[in-house]
C-alpha positions as CSV (number, residue, x, y, z in Angstrom):
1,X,16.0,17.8,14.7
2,X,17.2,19.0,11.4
3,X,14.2,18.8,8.6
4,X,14.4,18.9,5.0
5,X,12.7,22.1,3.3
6,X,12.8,20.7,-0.3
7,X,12.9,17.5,-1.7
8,X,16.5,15.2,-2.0
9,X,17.6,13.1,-4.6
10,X,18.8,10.3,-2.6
11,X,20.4,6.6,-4.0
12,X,19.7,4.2,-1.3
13,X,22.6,1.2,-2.2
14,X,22.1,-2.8,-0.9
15,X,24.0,-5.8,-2.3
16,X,21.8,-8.0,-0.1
17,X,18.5,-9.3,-1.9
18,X,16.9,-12.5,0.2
19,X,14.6,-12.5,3.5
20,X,16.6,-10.5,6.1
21,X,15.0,-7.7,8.4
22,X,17.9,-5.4,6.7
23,X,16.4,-6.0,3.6
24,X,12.6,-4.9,5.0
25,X,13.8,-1.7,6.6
26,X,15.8,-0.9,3.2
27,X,12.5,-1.2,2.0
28,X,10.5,0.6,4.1
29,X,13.2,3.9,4.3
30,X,12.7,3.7,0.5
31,X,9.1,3.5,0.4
32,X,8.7,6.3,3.0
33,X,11.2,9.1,1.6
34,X,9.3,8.3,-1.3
35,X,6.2,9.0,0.0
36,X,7.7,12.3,1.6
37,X,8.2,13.2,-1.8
38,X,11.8,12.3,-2.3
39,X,13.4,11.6,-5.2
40,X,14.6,8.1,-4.4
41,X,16.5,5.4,-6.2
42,X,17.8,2.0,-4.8
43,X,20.9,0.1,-6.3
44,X,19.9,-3.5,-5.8
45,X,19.7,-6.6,-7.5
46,X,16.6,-6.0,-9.3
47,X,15.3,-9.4,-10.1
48,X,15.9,-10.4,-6.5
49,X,13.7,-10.4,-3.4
50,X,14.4,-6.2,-2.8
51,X,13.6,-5.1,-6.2
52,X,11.3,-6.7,-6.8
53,X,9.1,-5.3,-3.8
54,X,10.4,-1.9,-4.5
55,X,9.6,-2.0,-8.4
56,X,5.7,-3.5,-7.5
57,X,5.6,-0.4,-5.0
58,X,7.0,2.2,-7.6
59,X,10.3,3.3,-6.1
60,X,12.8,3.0,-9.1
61,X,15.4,0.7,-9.4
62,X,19.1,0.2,-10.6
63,X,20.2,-3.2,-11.6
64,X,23.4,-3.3,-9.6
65,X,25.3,-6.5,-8.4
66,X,27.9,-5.3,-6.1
67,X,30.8,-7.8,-6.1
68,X,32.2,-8.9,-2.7
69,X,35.1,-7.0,-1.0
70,X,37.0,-4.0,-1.7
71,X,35.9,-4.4,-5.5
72,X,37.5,-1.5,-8.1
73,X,34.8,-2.4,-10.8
74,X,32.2,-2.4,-8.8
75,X,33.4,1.2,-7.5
76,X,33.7,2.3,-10.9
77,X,30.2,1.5,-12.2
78,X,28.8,3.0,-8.9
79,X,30.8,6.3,-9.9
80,X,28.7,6.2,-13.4
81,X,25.5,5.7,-11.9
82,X,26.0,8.7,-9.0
83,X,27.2,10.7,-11.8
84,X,24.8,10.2,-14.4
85,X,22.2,10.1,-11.9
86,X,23.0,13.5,-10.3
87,X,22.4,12.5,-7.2
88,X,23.2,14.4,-3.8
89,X,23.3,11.6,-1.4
90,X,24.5,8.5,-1.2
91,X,23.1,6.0,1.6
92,X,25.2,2.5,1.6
93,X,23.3,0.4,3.6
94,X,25.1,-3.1,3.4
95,X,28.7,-4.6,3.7
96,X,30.2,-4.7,-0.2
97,X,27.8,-1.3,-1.3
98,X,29.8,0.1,1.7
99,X,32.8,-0.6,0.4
100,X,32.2,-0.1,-3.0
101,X,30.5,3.6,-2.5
102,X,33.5,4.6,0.0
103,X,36.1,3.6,-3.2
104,X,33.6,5.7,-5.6
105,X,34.2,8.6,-3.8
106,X,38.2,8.2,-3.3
107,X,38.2,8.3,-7.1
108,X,37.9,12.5,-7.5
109,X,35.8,15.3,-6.9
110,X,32.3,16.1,-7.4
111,X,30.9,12.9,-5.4
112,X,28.2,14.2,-3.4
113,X,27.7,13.3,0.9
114,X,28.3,10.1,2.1
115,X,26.5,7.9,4.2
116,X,26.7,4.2,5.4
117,X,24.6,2.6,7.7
118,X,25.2,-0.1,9.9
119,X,22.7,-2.6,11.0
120,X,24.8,-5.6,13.1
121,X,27.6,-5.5,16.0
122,X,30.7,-5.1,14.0
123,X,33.1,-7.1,12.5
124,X,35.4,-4.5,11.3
125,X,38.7,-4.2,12.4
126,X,39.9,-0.8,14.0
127,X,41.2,0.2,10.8
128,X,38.6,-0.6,9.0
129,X,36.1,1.8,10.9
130,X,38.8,4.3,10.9
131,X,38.6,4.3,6.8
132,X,34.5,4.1,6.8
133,X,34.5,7.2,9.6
134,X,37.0,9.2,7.3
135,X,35.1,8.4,3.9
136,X,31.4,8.5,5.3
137,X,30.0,11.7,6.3
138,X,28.0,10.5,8.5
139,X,27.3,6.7,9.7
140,X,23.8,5.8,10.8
141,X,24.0,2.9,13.7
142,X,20.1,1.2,14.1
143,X,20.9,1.1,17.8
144,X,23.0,2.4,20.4
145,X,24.2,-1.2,21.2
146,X,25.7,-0.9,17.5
147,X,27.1,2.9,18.4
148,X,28.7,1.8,21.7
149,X,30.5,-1.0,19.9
150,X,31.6,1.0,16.5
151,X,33.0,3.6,19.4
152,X,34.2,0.8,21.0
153,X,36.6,-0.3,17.5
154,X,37.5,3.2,17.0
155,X,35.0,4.9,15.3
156,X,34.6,8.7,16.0
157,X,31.9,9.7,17.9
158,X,30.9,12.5,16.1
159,X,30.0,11.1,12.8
160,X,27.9,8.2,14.7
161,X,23.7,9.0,14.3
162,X,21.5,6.5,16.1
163,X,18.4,5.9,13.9
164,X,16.5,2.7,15.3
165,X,15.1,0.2,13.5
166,X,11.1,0.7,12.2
167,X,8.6,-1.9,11.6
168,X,6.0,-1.0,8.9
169,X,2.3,-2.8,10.2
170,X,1.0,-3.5,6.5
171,X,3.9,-5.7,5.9
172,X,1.4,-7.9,8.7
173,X,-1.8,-7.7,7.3
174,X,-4.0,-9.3,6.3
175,X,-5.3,-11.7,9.1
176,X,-4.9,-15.1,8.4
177,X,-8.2,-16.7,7.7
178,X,-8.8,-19.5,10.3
179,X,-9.0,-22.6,7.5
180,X,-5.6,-20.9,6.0
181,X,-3.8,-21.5,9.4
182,X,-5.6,-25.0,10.0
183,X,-3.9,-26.0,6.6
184,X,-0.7,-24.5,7.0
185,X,-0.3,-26.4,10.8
186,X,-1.8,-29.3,9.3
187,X,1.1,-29.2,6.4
188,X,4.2,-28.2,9.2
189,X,3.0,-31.1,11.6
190,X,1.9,-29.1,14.2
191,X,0.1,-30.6,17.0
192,X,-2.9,-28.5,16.8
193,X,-4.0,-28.8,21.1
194,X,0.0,-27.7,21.8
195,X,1.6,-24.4,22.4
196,X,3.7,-23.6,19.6
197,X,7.5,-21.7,20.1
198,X,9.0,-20.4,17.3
199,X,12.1,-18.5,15.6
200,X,11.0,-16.5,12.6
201,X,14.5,-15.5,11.4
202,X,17.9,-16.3,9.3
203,X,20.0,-18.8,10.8
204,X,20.4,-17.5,13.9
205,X,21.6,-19.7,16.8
206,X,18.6,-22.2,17.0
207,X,20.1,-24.9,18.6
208,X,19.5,-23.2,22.0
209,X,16.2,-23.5,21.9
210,X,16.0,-27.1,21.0
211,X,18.3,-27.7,23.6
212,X,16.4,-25.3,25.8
213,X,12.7,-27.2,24.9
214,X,14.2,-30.4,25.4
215,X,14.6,-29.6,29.4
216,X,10.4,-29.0,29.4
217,X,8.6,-31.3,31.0
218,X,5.2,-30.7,28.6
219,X,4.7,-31.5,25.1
220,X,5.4,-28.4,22.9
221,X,5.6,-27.4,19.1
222,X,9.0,-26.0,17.6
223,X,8.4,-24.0,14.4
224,X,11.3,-22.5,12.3
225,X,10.4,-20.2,10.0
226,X,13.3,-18.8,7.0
227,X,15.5,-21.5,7.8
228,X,15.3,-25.2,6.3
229,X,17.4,-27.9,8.7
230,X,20.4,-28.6,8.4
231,X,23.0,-31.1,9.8
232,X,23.9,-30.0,13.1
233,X,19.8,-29.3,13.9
234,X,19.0,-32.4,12.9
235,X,21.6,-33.9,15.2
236,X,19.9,-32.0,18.4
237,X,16.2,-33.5,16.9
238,X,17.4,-37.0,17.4
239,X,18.2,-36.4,20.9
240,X,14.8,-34.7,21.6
241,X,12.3,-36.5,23.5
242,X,8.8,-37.6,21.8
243,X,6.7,-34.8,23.1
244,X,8.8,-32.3,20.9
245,X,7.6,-31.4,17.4
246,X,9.6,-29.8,15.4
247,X,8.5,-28.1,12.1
248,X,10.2,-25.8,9.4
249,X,8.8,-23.6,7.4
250,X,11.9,-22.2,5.5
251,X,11.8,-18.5,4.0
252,X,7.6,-17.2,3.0
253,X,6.7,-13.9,1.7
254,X,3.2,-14.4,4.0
255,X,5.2,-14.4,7.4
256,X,1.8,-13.3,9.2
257,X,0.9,-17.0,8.8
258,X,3.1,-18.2,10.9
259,X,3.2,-15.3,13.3
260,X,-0.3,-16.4,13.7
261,X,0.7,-19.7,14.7
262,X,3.2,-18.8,17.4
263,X,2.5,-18.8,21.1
264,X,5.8,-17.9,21.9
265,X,8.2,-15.7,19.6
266,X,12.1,-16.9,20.7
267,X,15.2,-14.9,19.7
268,X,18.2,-17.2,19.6
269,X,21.3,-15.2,18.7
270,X,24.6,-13.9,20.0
271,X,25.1,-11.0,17.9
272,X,21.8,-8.5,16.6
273,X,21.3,-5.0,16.0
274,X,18.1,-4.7,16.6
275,X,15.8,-7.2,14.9
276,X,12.7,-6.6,12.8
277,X,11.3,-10.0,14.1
278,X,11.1,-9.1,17.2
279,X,9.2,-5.9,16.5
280,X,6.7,-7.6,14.2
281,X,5.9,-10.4,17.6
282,X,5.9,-7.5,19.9
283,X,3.6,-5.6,17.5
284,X,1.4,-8.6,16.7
285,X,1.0,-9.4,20.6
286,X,3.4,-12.8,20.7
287,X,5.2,-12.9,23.9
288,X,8.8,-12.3,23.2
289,X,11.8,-14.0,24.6
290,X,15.3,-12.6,23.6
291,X,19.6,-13.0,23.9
292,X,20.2,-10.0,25.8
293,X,22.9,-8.7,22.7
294,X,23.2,-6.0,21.1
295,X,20.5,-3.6,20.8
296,X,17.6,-5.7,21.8
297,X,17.6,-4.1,25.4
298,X,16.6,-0.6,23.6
299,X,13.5,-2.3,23.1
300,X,12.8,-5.7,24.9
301,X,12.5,-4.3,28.8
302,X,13.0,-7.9,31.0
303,X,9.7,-8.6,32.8
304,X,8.0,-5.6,31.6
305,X,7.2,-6.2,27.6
306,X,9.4,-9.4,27.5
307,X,12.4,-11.7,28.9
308,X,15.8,-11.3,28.1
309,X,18.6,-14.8,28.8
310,X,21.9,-14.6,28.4
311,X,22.9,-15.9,24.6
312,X,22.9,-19.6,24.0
313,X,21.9,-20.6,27.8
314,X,19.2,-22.6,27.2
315,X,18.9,-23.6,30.7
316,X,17.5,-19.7,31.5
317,X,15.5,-19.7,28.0
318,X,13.8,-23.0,29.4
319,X,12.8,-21.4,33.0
320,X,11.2,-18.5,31.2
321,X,9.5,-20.6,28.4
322,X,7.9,-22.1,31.3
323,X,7.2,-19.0,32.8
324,X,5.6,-17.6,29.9
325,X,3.5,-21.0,28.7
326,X,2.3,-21.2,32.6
327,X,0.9,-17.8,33.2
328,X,-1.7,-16.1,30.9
329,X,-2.2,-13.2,33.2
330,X,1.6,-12.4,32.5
331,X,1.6,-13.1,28.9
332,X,-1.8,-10.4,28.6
333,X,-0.4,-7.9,30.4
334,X,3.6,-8.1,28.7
335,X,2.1,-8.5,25.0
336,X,0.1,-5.1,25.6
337,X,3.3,-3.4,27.2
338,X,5.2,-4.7,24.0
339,X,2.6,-3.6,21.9
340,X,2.8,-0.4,23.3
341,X,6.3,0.1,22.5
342,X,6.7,-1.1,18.9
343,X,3.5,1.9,18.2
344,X,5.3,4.6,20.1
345,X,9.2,4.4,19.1
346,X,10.0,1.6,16.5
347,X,7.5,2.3,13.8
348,X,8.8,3.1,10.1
349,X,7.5,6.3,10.2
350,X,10.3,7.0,13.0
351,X,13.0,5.8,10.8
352,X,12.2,7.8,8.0
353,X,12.1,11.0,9.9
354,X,15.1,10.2,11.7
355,X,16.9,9.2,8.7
356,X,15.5,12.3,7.3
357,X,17.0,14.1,9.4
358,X,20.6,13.0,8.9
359,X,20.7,13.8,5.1
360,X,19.3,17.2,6.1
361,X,22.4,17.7,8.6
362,X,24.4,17.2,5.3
363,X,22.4,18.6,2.7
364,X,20.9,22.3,4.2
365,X,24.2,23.1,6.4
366,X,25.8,23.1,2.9
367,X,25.3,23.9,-0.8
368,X,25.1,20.9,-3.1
369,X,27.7,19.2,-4.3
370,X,28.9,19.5,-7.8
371,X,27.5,16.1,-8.8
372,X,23.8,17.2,-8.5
């Protein structure tokens, strides 16, 4: 593995600035190369979500708001601050930064390596990867799952570099103090003597698992945490028997509150990466249930330290709910296996060496470029 022997100057670059796991690990690779003794920047929205975290932890920010699609002026103003920065890498990290930092460097010379990372099963069209393979020197998938499918639509192998997501453990802490959680259940409606499954996440396929609870025959708790309900969920919860609560909790900076409510952590998706939620319920000892998509095998092993079902069945995701809620001996012994995982291959620490290691590829292989 390729290691740096001096310090970069490095402009991580995200339009995204709301509660999304893409947004944590933007924050912990800039946190960490920081720590490393980087010189590390972040183009962000700095009064949103992002920049906020970054500027309370010290990692500087540039007020950028990166306009949607192939956009010239956002290009343009990206090209001033690489240039006025000096900067000698590039890291696009999101959809419209992506495009905008791949225009920036079409514009001349003297734009210094690029790289864009990509976090979800792609979207793109063929020709689309083939224009972010030709701009990007190298692209950063946070999973194989994500690698097989950008080789899959025509990206080149050899600019592909799997770093996997990271979890960072503070972003847990502290505890919960037992009154706190007795509130905050007493506040979401949760039946305190019930077992309570929950989706901490974005919108992300939750019907399933209403649909998938409704086939228990027990009383349960749902809890939804970042999302607030909508239409088409609400339709589901008037179908639901009695014994089903369902709460929502909507998007909280103090997640490890309702991690600490959750008997059983549910994944309901049909296209992921690799998801910072389910590291933080593996790493927290929640069992974990997951849609087998994407890059969630890497990391969810099915009966070992978790259970995978096939995206939106909810008749499998209720047979392994029951599973799960009916045998404590299995949910001891898969929470310590999980645990066991997140600590030795998906901690933050890994993806800021790994990611380290792909700017040094591109940065001691060759002089710098003429922008830093």
């Amino acid at each position: 593995m390729d290691r740096p022997t001096r310090p970069y100057r490095i402009l991580l670059t995200t339009w995204q600035d709301f509660g999304a796991g893409s947004v944590q690990s933007v924050q912990y690779l800039a946190e960490g190369l920081a720590a490393r003794g980087h010189e590390v920047q972040v183009a962000c929205p700095a009064d949103g979500l992002l920049g906020r975290r970054l500027l309370e932890s010290g990692v500087p920010v540039i007020d950028f708001a990166f306009r949607r699609g192939w956009s010239l002026r956002s290009a343009r103003s990206l090209r001033r601050v690489v240039e006025s920065g000096r900067f000698e890498l590039v890291d696009a990290q999101e959809s419209r930064d992506r495009k905008a930092a791949i225009l920036a460097r079409s514009m001349g010379p003297g734009f210094p390596p690029l790289v864009i990372t990509r976090r979800q099963m792609t979207h793109s069209s063929r020709l689309q990867n083939f224009i972010y393979a030709k701009a990007a020197d190298r692209v950063v998938a946070i999973s194989h799952g994500v690698a097989r499918d950008l080789r899959a639509r025509g990206m080149r192998s050899a600019a592909i570099r799997v770093v996997h997501t990271g979890l960072d453990p503070r972003r847990l802490e502290p505890v919960p103090e037992p009154g706190e959680l007795e509130a905050l259940r007493e506040t979401l409606g949760l039946h305190p003597d019930l077992p309570t499954i929950g989706v901490v996440a974005r919108r992300k396929d939750q019907e399933t698992l209403l649909r998938a609870v409704a086939r228990l025959n027990r009383p349960v708790n749902v809890l939804f945490a970042g999302i607030e309900r909508d239409s088409r969920l609400a339709a589901i919860e008037g179908e639901l028997p009695s014994r089903v609560q369902v709460a929502y909790a909507g998007f909280r900076e103090d997640v490890r509150a309702c991690w600490a409510l959750l008997d059983v952590k549910v994944l309901t998706t049909v296209e992921e990466g690799l998801s910072q939620a389910i590291l933080e319920g593996m790493w927290l000892g929640v069992p974990v249930l997951s849609a087998e998509v994407g890059g969630t095998p890497e990391v969810v092993r099915h009966g070992v330290n978790g259970f995978l079902f096939p995206p939106s069945d909810d008749e499998a995701l209720a047979a392994l709910l029951s599973l799960v809620l009916d045998d404590a001996e299995l949910r001891g012994r898969m929470t310590g296996e999980a645990h066991r995982t997140v600590a030795s291959r998906f901690l933050a620490e890994g993806l800021v060496e790994r990611t380290e290691a792909v700017y040094a590829e591109l940065l001691e292989a060759a002089p710098r470029s003429a922008g830093a």
